[in-house]
mmCIF file of the N, C-alpha and C atoms, coordinates in Angstrom:
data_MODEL
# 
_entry.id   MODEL 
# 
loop_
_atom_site.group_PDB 
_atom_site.id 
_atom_site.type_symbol 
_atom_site.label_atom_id 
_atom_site.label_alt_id 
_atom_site.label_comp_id 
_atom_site.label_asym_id 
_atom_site.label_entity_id 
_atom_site.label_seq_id 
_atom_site.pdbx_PDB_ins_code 
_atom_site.Cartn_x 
_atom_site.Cartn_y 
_atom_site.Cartn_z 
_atom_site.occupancy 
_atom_site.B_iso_or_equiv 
_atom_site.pdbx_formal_charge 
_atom_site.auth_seq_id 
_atom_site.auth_comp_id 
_atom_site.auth_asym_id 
_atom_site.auth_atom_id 
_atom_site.pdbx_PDB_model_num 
ATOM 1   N N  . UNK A 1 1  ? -5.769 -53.003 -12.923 1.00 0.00 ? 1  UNK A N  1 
ATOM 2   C CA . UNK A 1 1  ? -6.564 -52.113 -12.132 1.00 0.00 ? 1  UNK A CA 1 
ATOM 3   C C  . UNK A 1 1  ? -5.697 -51.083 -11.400 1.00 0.00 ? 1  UNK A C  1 
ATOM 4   N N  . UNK A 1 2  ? -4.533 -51.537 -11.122 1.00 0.00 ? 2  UNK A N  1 
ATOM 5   C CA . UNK A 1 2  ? -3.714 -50.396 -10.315 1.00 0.00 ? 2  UNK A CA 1 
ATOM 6   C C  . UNK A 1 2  ? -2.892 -49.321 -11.206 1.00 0.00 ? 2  UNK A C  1 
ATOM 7   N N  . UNK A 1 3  ? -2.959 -49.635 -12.148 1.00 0.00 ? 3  UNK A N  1 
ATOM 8   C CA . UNK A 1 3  ? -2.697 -48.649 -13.323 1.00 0.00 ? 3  UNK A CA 1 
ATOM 9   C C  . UNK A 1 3  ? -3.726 -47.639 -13.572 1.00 0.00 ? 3  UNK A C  1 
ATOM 10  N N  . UNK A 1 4  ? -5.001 -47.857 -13.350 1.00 0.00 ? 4  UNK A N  1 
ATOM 11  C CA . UNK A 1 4  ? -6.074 -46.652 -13.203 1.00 0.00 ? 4  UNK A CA 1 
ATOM 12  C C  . UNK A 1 4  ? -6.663 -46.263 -12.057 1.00 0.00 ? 4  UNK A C  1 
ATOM 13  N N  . UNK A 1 5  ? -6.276 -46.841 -11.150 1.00 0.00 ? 5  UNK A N  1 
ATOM 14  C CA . UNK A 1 5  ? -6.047 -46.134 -9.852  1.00 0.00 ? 5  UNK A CA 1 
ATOM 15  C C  . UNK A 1 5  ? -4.985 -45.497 -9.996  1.00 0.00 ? 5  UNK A C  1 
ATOM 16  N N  . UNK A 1 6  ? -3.481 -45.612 -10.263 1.00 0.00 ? 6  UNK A N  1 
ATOM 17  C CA . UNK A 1 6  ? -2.504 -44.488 -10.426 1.00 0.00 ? 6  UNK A CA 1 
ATOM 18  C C  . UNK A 1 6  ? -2.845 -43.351 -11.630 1.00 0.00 ? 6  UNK A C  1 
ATOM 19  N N  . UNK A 1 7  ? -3.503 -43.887 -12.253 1.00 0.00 ? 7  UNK A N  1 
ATOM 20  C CA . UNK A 1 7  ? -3.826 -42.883 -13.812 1.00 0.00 ? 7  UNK A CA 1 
ATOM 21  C C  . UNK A 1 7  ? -4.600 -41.307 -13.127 1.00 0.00 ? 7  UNK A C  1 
ATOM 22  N N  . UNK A 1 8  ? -5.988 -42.384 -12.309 1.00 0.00 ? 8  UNK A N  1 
ATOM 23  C CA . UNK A 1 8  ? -7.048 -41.136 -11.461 1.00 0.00 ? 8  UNK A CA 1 
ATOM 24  C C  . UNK A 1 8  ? -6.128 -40.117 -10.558 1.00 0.00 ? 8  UNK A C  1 
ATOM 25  N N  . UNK A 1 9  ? -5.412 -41.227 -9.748  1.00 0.00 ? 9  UNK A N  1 
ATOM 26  C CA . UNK A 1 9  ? -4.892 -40.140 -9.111  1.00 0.00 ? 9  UNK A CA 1 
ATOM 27  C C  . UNK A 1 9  ? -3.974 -38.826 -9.277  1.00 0.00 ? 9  UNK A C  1 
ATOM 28  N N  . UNK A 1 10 ? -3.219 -39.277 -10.065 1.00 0.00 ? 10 UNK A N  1 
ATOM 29  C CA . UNK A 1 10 ? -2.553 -38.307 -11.007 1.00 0.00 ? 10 UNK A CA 1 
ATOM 30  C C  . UNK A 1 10 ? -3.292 -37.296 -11.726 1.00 0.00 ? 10 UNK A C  1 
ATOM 31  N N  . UNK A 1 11 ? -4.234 -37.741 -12.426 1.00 0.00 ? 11 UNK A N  1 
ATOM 32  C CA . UNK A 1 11 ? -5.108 -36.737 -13.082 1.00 0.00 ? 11 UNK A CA 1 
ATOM 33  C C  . UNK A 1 11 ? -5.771 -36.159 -11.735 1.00 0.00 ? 11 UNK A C  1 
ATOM 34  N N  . UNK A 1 12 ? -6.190 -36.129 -10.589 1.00 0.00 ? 12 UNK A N  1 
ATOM 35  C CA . UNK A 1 12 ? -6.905 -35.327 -9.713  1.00 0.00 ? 12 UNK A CA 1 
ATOM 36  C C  . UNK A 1 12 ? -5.512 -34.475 -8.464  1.00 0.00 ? 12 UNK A C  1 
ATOM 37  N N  . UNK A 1 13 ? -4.679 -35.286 -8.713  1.00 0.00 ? 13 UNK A N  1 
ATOM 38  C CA . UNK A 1 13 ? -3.853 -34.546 -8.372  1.00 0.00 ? 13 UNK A CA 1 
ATOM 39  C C  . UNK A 1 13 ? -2.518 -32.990 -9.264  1.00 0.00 ? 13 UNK A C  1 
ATOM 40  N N  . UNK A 1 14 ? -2.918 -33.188 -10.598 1.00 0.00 ? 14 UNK A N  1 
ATOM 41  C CA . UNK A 1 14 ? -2.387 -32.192 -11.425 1.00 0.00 ? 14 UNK A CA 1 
ATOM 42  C C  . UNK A 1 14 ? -3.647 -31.172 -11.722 1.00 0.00 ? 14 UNK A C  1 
ATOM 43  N N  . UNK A 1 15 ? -5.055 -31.759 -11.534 1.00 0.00 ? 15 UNK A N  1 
ATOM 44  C CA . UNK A 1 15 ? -6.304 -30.736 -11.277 1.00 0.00 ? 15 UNK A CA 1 
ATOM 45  C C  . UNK A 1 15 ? -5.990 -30.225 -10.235 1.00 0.00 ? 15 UNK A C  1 
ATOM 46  N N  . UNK A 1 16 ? -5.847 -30.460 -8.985  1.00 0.00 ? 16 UNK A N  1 
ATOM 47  C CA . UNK A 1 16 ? -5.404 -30.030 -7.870  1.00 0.00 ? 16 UNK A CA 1 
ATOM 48  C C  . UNK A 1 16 ? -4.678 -28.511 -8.118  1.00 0.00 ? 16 UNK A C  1 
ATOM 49  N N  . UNK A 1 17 ? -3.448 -29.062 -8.279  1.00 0.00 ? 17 UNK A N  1 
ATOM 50  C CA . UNK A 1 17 ? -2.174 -27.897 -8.728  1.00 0.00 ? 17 UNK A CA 1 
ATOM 51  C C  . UNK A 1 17 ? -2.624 -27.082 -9.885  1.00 0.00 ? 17 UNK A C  1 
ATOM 52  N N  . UNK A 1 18 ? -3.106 -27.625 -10.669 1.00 0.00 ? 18 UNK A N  1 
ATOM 53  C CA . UNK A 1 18 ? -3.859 -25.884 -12.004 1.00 0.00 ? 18 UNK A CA 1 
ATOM 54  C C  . UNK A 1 18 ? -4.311 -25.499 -11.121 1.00 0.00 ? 18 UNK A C  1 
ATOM 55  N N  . UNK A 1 19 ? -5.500 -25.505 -10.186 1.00 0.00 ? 19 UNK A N  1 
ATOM 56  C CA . UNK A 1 19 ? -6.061 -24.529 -9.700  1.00 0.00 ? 19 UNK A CA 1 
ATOM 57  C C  . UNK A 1 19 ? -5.292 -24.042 -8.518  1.00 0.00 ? 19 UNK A C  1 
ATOM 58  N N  . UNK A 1 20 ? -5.025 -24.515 -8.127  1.00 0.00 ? 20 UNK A N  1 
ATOM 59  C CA . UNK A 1 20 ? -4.116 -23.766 -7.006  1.00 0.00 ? 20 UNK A CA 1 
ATOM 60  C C  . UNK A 1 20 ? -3.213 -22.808 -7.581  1.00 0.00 ? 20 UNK A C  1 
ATOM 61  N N  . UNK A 1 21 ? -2.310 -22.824 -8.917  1.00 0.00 ? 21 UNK A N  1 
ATOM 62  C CA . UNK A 1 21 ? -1.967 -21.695 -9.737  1.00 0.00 ? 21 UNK A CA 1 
ATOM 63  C C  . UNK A 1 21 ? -2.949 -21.540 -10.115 1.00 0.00 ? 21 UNK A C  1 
ATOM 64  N N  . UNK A 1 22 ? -3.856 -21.026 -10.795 1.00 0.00 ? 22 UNK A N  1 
ATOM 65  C CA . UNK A 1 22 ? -4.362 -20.283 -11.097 1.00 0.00 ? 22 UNK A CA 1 
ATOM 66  C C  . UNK A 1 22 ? -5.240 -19.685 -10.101 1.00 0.00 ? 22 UNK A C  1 
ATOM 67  N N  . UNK A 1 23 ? -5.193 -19.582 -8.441  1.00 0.00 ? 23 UNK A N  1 
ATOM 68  C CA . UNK A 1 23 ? -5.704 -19.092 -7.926  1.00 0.00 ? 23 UNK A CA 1 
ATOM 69  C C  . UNK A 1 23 ? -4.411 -18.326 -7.441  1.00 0.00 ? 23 UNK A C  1 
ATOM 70  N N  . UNK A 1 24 ? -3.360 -18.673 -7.229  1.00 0.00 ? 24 UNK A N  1 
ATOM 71  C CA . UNK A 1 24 ? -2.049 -17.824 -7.044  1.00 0.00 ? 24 UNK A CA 1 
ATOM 72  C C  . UNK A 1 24 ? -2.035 -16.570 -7.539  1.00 0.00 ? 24 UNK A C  1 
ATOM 73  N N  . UNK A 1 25 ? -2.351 -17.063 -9.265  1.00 0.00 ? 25 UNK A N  1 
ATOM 74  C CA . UNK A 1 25 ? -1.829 -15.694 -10.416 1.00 0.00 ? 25 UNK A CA 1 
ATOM 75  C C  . UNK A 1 25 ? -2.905 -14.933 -9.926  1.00 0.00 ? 25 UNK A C  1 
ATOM 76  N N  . UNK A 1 26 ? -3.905 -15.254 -9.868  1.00 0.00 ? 26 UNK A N  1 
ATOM 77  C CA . UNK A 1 26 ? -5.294 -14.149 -9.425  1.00 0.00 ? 26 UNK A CA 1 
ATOM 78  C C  . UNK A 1 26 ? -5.047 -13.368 -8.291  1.00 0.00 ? 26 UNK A C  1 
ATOM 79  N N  . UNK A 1 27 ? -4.543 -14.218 -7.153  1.00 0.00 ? 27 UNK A N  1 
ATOM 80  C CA . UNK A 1 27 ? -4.071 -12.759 -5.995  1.00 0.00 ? 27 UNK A CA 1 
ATOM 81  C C  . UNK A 1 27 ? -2.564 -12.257 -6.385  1.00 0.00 ? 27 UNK A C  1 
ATOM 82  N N  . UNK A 1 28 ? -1.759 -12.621 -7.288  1.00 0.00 ? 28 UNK A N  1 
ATOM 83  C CA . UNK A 1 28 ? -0.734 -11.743 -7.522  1.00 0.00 ? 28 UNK A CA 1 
ATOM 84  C C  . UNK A 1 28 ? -0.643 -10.530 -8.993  1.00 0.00 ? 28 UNK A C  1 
ATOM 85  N N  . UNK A 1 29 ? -1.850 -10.574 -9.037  1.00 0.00 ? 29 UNK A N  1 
ATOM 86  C CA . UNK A 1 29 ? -2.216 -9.858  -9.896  1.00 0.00 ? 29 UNK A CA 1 
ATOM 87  C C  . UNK A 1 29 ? -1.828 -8.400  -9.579  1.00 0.00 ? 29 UNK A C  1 
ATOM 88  N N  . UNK A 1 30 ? -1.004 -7.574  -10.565 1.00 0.00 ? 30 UNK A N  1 
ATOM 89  C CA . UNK A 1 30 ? -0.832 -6.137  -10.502 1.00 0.00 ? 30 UNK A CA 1 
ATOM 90  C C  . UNK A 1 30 ? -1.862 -5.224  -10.651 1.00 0.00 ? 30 UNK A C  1 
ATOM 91  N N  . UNK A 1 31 ? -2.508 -4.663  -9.526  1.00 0.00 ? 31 UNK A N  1 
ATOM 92  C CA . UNK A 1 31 ? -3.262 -3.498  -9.067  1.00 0.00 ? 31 UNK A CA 1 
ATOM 93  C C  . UNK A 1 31 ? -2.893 -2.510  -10.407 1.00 0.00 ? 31 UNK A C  1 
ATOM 94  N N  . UNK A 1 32 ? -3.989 -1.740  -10.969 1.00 0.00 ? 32 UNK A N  1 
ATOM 95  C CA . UNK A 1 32 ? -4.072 -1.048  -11.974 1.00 0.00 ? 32 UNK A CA 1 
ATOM 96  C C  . UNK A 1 32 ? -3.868 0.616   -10.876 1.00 0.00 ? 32 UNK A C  1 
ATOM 97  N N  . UNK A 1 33 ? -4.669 0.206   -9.967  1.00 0.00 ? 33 UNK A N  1 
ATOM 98  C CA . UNK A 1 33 ? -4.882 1.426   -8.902  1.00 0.00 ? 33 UNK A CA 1 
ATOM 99  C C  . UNK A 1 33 ? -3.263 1.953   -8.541  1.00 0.00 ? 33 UNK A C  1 
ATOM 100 N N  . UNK A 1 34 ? -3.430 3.899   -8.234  1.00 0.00 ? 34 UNK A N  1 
ATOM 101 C CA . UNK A 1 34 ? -2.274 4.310   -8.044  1.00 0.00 ? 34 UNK A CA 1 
ATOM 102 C C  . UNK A 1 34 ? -1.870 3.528   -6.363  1.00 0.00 ? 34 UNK A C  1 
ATOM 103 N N  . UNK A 1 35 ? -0.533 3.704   -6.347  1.00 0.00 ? 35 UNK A N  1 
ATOM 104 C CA . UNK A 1 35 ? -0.108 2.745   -5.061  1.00 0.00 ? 35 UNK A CA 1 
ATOM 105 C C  . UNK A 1 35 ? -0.092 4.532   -4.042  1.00 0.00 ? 35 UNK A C  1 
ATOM 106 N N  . UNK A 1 36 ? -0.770 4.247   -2.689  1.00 0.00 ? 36 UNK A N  1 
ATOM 107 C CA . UNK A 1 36 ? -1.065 5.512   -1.581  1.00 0.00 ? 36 UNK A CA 1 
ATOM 108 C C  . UNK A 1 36 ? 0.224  5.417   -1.150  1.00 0.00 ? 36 UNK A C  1 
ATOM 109 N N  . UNK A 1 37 ? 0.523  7.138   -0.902  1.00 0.00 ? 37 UNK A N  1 
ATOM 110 C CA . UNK A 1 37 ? 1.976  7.735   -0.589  1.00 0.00 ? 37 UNK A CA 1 
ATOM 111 C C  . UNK A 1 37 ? 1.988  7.213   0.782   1.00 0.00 ? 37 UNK A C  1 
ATOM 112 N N  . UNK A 1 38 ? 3.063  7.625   1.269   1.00 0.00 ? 38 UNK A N  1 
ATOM 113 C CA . UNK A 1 38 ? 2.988  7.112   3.057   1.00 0.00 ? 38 UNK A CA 1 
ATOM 114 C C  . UNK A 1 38 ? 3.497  9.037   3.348   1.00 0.00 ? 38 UNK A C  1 
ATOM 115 N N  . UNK A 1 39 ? 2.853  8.644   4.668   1.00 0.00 ? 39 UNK A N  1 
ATOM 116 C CA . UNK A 1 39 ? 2.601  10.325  5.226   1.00 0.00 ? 39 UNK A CA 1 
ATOM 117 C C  . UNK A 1 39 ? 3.662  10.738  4.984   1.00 0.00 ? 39 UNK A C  1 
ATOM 118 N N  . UNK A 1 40 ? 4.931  10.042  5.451   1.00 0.00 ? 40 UNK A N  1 
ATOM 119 C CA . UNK A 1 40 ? 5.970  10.775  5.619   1.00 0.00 ? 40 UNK A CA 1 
ATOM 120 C C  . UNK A 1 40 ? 6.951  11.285  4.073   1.00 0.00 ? 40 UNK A C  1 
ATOM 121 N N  . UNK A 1 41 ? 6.183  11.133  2.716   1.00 0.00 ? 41 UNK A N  1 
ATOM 122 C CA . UNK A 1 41 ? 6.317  11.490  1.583   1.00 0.00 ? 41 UNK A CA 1 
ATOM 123 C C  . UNK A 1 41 ? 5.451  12.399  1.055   1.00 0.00 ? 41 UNK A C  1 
ATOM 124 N N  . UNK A 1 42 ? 4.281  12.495  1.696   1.00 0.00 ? 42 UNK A N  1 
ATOM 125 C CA . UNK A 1 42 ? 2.980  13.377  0.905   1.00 0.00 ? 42 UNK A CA 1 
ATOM 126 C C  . UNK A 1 42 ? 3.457  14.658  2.013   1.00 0.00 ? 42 UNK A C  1 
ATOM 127 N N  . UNK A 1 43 ? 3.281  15.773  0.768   1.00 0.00 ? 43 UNK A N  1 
ATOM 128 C CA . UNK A 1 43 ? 3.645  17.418  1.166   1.00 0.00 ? 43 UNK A CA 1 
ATOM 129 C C  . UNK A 1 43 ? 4.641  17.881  1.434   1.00 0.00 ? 43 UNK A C  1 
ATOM 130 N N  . UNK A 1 44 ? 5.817  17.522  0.611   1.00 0.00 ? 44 UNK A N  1 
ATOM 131 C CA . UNK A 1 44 ? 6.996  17.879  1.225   1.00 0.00 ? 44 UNK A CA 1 
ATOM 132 C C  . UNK A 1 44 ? 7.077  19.264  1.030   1.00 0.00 ? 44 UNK A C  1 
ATOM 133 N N  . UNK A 1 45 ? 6.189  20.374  0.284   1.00 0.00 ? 45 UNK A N  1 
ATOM 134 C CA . UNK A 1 45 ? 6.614  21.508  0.747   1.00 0.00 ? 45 UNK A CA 1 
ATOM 135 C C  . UNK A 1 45 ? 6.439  22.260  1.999   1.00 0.00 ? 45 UNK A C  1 
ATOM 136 N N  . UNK A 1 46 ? 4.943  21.847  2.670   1.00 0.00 ? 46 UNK A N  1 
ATOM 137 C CA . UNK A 1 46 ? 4.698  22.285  3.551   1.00 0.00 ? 46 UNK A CA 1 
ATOM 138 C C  . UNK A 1 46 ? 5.328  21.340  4.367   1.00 0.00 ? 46 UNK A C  1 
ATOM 139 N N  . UNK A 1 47 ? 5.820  20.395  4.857   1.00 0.00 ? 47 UNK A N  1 
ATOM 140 C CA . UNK A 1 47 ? 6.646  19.641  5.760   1.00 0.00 ? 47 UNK A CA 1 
ATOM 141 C C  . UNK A 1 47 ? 7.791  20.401  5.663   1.00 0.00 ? 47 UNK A C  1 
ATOM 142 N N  . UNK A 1 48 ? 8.564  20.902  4.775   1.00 0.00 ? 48 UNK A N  1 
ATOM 143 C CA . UNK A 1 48 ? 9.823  21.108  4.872   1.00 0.00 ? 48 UNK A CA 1 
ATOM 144 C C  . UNK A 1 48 ? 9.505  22.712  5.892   1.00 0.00 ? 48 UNK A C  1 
ATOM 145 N N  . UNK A 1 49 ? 8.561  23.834  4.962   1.00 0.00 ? 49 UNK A N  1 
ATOM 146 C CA . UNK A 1 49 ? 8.396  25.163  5.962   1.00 0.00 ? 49 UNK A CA 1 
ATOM 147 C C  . UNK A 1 49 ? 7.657  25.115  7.268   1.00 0.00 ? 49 UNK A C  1 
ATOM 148 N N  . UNK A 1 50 ? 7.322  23.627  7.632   1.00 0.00 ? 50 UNK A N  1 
ATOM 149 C CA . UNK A 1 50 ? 6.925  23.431  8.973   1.00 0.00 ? 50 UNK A CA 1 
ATOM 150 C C  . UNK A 1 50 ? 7.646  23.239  9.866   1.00 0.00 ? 50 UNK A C  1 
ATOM 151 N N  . UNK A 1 51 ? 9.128  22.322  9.538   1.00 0.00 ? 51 UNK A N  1 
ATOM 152 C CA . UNK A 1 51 ? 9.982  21.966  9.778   1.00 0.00 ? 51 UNK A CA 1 
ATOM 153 C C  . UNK A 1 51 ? 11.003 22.890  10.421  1.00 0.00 ? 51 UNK A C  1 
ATOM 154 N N  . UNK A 1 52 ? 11.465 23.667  9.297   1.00 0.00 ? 52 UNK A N  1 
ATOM 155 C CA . UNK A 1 52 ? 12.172 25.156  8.853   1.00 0.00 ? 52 UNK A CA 1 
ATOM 156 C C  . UNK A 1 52 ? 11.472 26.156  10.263  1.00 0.00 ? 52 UNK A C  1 
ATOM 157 N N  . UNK A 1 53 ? 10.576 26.390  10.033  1.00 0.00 ? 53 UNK A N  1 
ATOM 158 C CA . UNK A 1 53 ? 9.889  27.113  11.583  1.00 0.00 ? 53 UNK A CA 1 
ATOM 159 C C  . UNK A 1 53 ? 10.099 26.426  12.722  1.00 0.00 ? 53 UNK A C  1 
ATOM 160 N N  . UNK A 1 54 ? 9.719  25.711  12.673  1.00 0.00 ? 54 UNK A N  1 
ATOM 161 C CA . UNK A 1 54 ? 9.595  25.131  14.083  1.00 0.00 ? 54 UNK A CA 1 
ATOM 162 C C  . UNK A 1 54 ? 11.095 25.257  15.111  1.00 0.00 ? 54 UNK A C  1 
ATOM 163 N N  . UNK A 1 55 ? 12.231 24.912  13.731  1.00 0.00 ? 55 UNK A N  1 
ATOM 164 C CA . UNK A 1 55 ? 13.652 24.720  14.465  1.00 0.00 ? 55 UNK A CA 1 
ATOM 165 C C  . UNK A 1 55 ? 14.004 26.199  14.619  1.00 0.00 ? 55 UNK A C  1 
ATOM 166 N N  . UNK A 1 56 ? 13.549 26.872  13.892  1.00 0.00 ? 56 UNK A N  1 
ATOM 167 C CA . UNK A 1 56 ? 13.995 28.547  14.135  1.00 0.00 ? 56 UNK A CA 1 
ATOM 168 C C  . UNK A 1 56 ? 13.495 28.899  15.128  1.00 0.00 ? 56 UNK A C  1 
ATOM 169 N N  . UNK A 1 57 ? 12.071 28.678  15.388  1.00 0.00 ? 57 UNK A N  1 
ATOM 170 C CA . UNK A 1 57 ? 11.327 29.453  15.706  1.00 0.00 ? 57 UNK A CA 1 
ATOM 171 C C  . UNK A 1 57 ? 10.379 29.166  17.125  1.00 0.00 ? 57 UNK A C  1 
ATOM 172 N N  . UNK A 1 58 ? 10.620 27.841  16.893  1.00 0.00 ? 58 UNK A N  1 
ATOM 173 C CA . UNK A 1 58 ? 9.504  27.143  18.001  1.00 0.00 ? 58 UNK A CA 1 
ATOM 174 C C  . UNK A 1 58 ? 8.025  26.615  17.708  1.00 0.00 ? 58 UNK A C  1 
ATOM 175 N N  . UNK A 1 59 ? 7.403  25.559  18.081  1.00 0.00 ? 59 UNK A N  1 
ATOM 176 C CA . UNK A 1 59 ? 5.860  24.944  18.043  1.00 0.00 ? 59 UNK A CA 1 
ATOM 177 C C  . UNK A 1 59 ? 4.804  25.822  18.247  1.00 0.00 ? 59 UNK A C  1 
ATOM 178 N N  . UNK A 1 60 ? 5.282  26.722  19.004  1.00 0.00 ? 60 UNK A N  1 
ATOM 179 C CA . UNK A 1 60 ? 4.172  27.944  19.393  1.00 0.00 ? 60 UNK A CA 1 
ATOM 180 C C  . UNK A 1 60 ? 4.030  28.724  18.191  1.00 0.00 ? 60 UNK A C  1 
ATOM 181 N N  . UNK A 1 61 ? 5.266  29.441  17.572  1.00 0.00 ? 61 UNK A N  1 
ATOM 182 C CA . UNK A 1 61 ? 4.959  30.471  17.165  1.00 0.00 ? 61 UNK A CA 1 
ATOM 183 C C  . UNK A 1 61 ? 4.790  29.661  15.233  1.00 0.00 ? 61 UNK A C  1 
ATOM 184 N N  . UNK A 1 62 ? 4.863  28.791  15.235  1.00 0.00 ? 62 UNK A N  1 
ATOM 185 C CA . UNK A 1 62 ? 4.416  28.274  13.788  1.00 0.00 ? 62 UNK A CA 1 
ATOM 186 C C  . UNK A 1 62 ? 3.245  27.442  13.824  1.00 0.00 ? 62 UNK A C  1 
ATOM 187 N N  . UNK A 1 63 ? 1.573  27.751  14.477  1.00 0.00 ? 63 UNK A N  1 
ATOM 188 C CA . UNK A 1 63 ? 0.904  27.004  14.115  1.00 0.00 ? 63 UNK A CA 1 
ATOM 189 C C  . UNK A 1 63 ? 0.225  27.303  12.972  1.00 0.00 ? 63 UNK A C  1 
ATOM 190 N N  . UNK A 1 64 ? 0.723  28.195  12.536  1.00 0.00 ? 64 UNK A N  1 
ATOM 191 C CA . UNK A 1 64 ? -0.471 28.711  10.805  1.00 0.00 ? 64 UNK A CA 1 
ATOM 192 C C  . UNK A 1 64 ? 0.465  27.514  9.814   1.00 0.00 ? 64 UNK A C  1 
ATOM 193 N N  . UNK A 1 65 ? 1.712  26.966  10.391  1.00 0.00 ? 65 UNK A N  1 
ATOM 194 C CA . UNK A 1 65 ? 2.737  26.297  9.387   1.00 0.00 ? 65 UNK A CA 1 
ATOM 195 C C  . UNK A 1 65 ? 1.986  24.920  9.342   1.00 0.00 ? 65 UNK A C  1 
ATOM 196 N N  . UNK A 1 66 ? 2.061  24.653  10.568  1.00 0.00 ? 66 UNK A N  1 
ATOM 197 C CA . UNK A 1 66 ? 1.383  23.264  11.057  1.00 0.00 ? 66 UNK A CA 1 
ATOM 198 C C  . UNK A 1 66 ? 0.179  22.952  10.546  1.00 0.00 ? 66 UNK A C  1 
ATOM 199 N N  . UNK A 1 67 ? -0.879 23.681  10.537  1.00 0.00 ? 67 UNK A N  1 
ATOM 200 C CA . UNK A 1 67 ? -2.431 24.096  10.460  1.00 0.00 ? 67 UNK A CA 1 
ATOM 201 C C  . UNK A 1 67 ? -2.820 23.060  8.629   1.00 0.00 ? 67 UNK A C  1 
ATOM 202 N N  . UNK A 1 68 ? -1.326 24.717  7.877   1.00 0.00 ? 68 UNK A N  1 
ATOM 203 C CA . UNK A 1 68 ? -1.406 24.407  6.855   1.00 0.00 ? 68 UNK A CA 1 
ATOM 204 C C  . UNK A 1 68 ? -0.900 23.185  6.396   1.00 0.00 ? 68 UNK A C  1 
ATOM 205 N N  . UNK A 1 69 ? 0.354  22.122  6.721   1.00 0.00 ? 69 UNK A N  1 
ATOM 206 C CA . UNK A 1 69 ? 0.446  20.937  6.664   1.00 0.00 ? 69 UNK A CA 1 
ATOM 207 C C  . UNK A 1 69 ? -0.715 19.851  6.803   1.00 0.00 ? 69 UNK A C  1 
ATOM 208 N N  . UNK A 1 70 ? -0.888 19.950  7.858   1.00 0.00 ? 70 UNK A N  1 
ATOM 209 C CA . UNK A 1 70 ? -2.195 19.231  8.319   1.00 0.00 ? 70 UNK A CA 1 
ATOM 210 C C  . UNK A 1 70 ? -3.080 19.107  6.723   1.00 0.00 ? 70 UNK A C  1 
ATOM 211 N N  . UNK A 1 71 ? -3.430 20.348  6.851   1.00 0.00 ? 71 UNK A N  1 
ATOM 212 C CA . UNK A 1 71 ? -4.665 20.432  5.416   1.00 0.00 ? 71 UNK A CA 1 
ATOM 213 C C  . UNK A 1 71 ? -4.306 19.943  4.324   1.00 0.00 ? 71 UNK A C  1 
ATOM 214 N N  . UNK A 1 72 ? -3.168 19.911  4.151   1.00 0.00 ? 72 UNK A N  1 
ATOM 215 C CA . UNK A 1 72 ? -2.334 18.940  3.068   1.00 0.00 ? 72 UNK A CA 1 
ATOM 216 C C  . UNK A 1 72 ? -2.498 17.558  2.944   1.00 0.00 ? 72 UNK A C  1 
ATOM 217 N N  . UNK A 1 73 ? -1.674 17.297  4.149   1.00 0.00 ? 73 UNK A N  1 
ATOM 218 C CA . UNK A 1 73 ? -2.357 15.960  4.611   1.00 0.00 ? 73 UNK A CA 1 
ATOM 219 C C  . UNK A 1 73 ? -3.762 15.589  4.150   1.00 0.00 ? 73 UNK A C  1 
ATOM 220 N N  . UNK A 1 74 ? -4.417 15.832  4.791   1.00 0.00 ? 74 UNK A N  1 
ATOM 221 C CA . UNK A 1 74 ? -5.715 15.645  4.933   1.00 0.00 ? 74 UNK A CA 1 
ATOM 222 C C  . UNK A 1 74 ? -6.065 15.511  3.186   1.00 0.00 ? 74 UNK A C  1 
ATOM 223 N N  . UNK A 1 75 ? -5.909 16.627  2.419   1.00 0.00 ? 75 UNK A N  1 
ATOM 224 C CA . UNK A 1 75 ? -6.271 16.596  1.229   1.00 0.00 ? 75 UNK A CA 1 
ATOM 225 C C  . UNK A 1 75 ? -5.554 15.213  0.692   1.00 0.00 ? 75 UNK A C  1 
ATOM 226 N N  . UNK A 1 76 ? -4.188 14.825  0.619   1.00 0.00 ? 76 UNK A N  1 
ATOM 227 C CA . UNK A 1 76 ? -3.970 13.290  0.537   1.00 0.00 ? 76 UNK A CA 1 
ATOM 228 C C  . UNK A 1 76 ? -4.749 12.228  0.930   1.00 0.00 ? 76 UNK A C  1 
ATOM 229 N N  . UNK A 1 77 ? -5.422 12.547  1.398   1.00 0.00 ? 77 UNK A N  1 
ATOM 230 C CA . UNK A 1 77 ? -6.859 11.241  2.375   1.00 0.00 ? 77 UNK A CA 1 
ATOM 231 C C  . UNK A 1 77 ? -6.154 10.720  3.369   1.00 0.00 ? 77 UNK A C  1 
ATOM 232 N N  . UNK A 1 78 ? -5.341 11.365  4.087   1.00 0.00 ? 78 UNK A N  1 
ATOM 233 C CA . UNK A 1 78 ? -4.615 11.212  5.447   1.00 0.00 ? 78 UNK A CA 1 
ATOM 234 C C  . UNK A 1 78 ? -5.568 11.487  6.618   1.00 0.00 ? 78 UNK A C  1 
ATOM 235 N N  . UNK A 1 79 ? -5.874 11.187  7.812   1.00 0.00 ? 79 UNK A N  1 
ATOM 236 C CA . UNK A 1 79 ? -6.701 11.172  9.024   1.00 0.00 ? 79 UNK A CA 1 
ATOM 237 C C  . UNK A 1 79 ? -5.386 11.570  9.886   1.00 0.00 ? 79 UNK A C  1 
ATOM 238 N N  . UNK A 1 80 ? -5.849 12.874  10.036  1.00 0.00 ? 80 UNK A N  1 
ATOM 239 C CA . UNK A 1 80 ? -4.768 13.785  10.653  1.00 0.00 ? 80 UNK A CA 1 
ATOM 240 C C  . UNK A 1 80 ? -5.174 14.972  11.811  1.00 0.00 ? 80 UNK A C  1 
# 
């Protein structure tokens, strides 16, 4: 009898572990979806001539630079 009491348990304990991998592989599953830029990568052209002004020029006198960054942003699906 204690041979199928060790038999059960074994078998409900290696059921155990399949599913627990196979619930692993399911959340480590590779996203098909593109991976979202981080702000500080999306628009580097207008970041760089926002940049470029600002140190020349000052915060005041480049807000059409800024304006236009922003809208960049934003077009990335940034909340800006």
């Amino acid at each position: 009898m204690a041979t199928t009491a060790a038999t059960a348990e074994t078998a409900a304990t290696a059921a155990t572990v399949t599913t627990a991998l196979t619930a692993a592989a399911t959340t480590c599953e590779v996203s098909d979806a593109p991976k979202k830029k981080k702000i500080c990568c999306a628009c580097p052209d207008t970041k760089r001539i926002r940049d470029e002004c600002i140190v020349e020029h000052g915060e005041d006198a480049c807000k059409k630079w800024i304006e236009a960054h922003r809208i960049c942003l934003r077009a990335e699906g940034f909340n800006v």
